[in-house]
C-alpha positions in Angstrom: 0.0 0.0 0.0 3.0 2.4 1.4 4.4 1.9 -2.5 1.6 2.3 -4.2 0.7 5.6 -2.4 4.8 6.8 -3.3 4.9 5.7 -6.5 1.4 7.8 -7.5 3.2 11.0 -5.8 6.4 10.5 -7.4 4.8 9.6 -10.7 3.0 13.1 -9.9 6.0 14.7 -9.1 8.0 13.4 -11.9 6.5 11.5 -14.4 9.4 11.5 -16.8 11.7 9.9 -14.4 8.8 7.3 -12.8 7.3 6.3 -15.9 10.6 5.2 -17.4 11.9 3.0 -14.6 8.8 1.3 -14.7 8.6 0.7 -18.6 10.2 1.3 -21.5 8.0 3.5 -23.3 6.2 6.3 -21.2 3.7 7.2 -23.7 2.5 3.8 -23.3 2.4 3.2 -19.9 0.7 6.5 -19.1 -2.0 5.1 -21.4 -2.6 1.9 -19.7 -2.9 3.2 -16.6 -5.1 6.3 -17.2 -7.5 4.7 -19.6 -9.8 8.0 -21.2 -9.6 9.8 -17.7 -7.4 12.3 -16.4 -4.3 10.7 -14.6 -3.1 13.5 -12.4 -6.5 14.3 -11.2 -7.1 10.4 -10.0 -3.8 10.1 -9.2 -4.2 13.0 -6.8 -7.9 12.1 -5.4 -6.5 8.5 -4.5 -3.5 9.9 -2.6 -5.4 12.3 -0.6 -8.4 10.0 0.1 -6.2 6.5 0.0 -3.7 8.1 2.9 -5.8 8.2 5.9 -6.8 5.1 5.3 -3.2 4.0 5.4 -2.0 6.2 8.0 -5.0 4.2 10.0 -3.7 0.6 9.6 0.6 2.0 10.2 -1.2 3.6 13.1 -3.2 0.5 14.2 -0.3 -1.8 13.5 2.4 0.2 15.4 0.3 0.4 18.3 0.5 -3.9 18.7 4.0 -3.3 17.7 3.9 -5.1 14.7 4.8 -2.0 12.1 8.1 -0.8 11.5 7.0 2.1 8.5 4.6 4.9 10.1 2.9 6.3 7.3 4.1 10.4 7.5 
């Protein structure tokens, strides 16, 4: 979940360098995974409503000692 959430932000941040580690081509990765929406504008709704979510279970987890990554 924790790389799912940092990859979206980085691809956000810098979709040049993202898209190409992930794939060779970036025009055809950034078609796959944006279908006929708009990418940055998902990208950036699932971040902001995905994270408390997230922060929730680091939160939950750390507090039975069983997470070593708090969410920040």
């Amino acid at each position: 979940m924790d790389f799912l959430v940092e990859l979206f932000r980085n691809l956000l941040d810098h979709p040049d360098w993202v898209a190409m580690k992930l794939a060779p081509n970036k025009d055809k990765f950034m078609e796959v995974i944006s279908g006929t929406g708009d990418i940055k504008a998902d990208i950036e709704k699932f971040c902001t409503t995905f994270y408390p979510f997230l922060k929730e279970n680091h939160d939950f987890l750390a507090s039975v000692g069983l997470d070593d990554m708090k969410a920040s």
